[in-house]
PAZAPA-4460 file (N, C-alpha, C; in steps of 0.05 Angstrom, whole numbers, plus 32768, in hexadecimal, padded with zeros to 4 digits):
% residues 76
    n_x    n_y    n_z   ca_x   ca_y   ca_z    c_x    c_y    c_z   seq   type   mol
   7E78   8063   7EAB   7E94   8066   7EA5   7E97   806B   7E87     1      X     A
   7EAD   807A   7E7F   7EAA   808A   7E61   7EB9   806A   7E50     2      X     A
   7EB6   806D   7E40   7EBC   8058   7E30   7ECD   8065   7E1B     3      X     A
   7EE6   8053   7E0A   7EF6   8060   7DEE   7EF1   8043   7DDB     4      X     A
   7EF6   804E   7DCF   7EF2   8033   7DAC   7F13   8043   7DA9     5      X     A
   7F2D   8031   7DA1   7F3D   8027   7D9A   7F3C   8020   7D7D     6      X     A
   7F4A   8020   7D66   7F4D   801C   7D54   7F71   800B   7D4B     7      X     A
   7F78   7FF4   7D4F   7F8F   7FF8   7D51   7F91   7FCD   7D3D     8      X     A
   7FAC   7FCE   7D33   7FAA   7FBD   7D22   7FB1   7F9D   7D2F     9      X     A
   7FA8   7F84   7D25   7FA7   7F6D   7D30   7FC2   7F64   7D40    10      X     A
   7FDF   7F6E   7D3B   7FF4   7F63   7D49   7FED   7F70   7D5F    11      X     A
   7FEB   7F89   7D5F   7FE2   7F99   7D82   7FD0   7F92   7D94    12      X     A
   7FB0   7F88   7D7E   7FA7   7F77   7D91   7FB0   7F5E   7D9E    13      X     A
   7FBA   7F54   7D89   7FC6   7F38   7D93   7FDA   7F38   7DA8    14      X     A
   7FEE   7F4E   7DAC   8004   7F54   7DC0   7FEF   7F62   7DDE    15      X     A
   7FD8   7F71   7DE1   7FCE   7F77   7DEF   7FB6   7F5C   7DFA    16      X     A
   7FB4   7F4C   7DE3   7FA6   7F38   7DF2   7FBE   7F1F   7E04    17      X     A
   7FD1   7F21   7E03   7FE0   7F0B   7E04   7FE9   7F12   7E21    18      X     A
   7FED   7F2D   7E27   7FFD   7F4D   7E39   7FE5   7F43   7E4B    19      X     A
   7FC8   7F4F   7E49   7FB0   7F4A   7E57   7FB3   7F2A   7E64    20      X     A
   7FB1   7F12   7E5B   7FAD   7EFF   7E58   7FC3   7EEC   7E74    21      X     A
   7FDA   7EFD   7E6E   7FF2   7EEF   7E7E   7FF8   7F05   7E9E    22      X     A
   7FE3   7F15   7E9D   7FDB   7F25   7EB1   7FBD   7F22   7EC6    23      X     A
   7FB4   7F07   7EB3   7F9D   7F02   7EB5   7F7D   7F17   7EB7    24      X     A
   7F88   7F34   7EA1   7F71   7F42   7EA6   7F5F   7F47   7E8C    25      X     A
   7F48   7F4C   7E8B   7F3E   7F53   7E75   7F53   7F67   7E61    26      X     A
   7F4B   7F68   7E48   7F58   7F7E   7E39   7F54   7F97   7E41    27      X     A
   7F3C   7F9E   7E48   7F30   7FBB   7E5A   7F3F   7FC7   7E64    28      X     A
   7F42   7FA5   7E7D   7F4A   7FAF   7E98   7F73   7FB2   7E97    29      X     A
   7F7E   7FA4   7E82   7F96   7FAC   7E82   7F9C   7FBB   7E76    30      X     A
   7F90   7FC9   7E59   7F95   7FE4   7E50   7F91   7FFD   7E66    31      X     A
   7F7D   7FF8   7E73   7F75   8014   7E8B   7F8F   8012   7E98    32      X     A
   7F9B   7FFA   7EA7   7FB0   7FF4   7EBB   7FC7   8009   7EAC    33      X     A
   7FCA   7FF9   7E91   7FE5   7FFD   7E8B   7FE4   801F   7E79    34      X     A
   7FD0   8030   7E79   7FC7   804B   7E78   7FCE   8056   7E8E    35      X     A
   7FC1   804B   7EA2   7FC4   805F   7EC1   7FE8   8059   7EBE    36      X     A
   7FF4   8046   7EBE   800E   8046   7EC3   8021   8053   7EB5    37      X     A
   8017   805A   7E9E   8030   806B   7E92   8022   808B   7E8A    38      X     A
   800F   808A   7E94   8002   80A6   7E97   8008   80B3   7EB8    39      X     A
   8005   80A2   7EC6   800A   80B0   7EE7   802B   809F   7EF4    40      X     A
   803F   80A4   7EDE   805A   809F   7EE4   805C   80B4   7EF7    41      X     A
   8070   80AF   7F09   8074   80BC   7F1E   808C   80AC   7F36    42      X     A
   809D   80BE   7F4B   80A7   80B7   7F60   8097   80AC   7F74    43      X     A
   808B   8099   7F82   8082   8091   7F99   8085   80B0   7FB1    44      X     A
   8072   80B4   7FBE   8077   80C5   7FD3   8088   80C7   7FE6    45      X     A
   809D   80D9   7FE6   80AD   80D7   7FF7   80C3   80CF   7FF3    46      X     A
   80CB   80C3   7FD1   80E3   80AB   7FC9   80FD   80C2   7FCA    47      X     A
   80FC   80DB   7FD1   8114   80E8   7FC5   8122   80E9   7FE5    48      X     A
   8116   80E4   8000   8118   80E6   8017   8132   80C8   8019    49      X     A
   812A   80BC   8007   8137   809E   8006   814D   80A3   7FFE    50      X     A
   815B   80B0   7FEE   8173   80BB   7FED   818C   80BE   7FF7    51      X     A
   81A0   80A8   7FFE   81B4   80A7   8015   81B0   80A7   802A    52      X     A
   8194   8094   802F   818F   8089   8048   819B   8073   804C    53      X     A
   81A6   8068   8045   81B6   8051   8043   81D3   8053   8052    54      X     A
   81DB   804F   806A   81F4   8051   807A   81FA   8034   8082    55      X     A
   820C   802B   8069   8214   800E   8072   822E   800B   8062    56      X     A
   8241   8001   807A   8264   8006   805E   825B   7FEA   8051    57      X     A
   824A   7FDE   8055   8248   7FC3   8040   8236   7FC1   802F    58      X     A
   8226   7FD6   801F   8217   7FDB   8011   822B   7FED   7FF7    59      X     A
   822D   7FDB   7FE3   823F   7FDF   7FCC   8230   7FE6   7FB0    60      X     A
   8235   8000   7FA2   8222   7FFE   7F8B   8233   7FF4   7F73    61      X     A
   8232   7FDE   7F72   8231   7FDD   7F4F   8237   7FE2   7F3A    62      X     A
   824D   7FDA   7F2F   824F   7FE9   7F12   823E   7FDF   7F00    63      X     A
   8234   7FEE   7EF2   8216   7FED   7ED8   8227   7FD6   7EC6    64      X     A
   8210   7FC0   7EC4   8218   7FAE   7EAB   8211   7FB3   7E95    65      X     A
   821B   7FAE   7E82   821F   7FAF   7E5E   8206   7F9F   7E5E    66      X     A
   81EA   7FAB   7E48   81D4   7F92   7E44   81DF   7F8C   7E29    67      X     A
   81F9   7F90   7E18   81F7   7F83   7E05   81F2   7F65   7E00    68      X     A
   81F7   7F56   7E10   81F4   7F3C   7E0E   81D7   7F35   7E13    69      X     A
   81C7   7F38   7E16   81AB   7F40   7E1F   8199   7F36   7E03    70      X     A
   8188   7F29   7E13   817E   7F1B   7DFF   816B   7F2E   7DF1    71      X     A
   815E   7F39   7DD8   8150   7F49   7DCF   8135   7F3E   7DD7    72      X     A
   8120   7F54   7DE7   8103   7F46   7DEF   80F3   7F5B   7DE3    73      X     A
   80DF   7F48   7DD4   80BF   7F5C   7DC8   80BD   7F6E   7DDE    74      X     A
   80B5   7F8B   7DD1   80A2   7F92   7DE6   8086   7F93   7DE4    75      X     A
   8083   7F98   7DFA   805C   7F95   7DEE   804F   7FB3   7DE7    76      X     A
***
């Protein structure tokens, strides 16, 4: 399997060890995860079929809430 060397500064490690850690995976193995995941973004097969399949008068959408009140969270 091909291997990369990374160059990147100690808060990043520290946020990727902590990310890895509370996922319970090696650093390896959660950088590969979280690579494939935002490299092969995509619709699930078939999700656009899902589309006003929904025939129920008691199924109500929602008005969008304000996140201003929203607590500010690190990202990783």
């Amino acid at each position: 399997m091909p291997q990369l060397s990374l160059y990147i500064d100690k808060n990043t490690l520290h946020k990727l060890d902590v990310a890895a850690k509370i996922e319970n995976l090696s650093i390896s193995k959660f950088a590969v995860k979280t690579l494939n995941e935002k490299l092969n973004k995509g619709w699930p097969e078939n999700y656009i079929n899902v589309f006003g399949s929904i025939d129920d008068e008691t199924f109500i959408v929602e008005k969008h809430q304000s996140f201003e009140l929203d607590s500010a969270r690190e990202s990783l």
